[in-house]
C-alpha positions as CSV (number, residue, x, y, z in Angstrom):
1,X,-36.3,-78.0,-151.2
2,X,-38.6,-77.6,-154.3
3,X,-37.4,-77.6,-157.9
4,X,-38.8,-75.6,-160.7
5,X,-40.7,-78.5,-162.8
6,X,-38.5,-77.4,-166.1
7,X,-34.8,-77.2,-164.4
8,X,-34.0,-80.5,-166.2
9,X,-34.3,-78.9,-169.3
10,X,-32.0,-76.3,-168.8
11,X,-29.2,-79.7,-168.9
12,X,-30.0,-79.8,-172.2
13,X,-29.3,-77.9,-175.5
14,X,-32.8,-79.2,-176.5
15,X,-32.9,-76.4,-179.7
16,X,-29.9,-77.9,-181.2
17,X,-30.6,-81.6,-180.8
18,X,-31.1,-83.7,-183.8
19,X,-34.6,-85.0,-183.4
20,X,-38.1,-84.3,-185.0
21,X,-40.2,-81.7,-183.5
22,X,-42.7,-84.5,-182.4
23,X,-39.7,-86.2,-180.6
24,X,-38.4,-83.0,-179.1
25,X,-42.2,-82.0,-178.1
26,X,-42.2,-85.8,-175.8
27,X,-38.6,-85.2,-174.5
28,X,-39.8,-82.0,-173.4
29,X,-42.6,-82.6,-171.4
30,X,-40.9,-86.1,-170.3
31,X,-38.2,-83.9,-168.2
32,X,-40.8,-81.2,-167.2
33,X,-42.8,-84.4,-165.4
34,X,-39.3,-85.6,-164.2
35,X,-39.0,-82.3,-162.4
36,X,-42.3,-82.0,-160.8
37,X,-42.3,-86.0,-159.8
38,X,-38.9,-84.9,-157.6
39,X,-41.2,-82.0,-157.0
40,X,-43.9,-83.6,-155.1
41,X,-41.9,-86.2,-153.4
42,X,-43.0,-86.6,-150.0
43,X,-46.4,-84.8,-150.2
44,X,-48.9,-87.1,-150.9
45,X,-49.1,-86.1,-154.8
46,X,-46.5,-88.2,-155.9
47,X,-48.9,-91.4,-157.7
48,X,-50.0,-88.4,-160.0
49,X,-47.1,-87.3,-161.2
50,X,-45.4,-90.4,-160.9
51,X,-48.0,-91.7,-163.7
52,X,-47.5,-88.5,-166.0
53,X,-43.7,-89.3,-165.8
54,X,-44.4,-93.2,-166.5
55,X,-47.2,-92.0,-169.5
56,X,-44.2,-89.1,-170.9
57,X,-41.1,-92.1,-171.0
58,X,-43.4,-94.7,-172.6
59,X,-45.1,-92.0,-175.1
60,X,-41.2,-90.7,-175.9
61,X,-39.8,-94.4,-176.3
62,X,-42.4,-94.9,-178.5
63,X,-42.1,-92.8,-181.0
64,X,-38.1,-93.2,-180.7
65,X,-38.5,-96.4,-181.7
66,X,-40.5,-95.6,-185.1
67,X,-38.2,-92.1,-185.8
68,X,-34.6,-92.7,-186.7
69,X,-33.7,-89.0,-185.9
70,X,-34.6,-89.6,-182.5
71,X,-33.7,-92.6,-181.6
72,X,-30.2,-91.1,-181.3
73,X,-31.5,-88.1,-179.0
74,X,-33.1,-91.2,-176.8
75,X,-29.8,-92.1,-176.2
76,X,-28.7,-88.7,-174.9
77,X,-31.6,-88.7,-172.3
């Protein structure tokens, strides 16, 4: 059944976390690539978006680990 790529995001009260908009910019598009990798599962795109969620976690974690405000938020997610 396919998933709309940002339903992750709807988990989370992302406006009202306590992060840096740089931080909350990479958490964003980490769980948009975490919705379409569950997306694609099973038809033959999945090495793509597979390697934009890999690239999204790294790029996130990061930049959590030089920001103190979101290296709380990391936690969260």
């Amino acid at each position: 059944m396919p998933v709309k790529s940002d339903a992750l995001l709807t988990l989370w009260d992302i406006e009202n976390m306590p992060a840096c908009d740089e931080g909350m910019d990479l958490a964003r598009r980490f769980l948009e690539a975490a919705g379409e990798c569950v997306n694609t599962l099973g038809h033959g795109r999945t090495s793509s978006s597979r390697n934009d969620l890999l690239w999204t976690h790294t790029a996130m974690v990061n930049h959590s680990d030089k920001c103190e405000k979101c290296n709380e938020v990391l936690r969260l997610l």
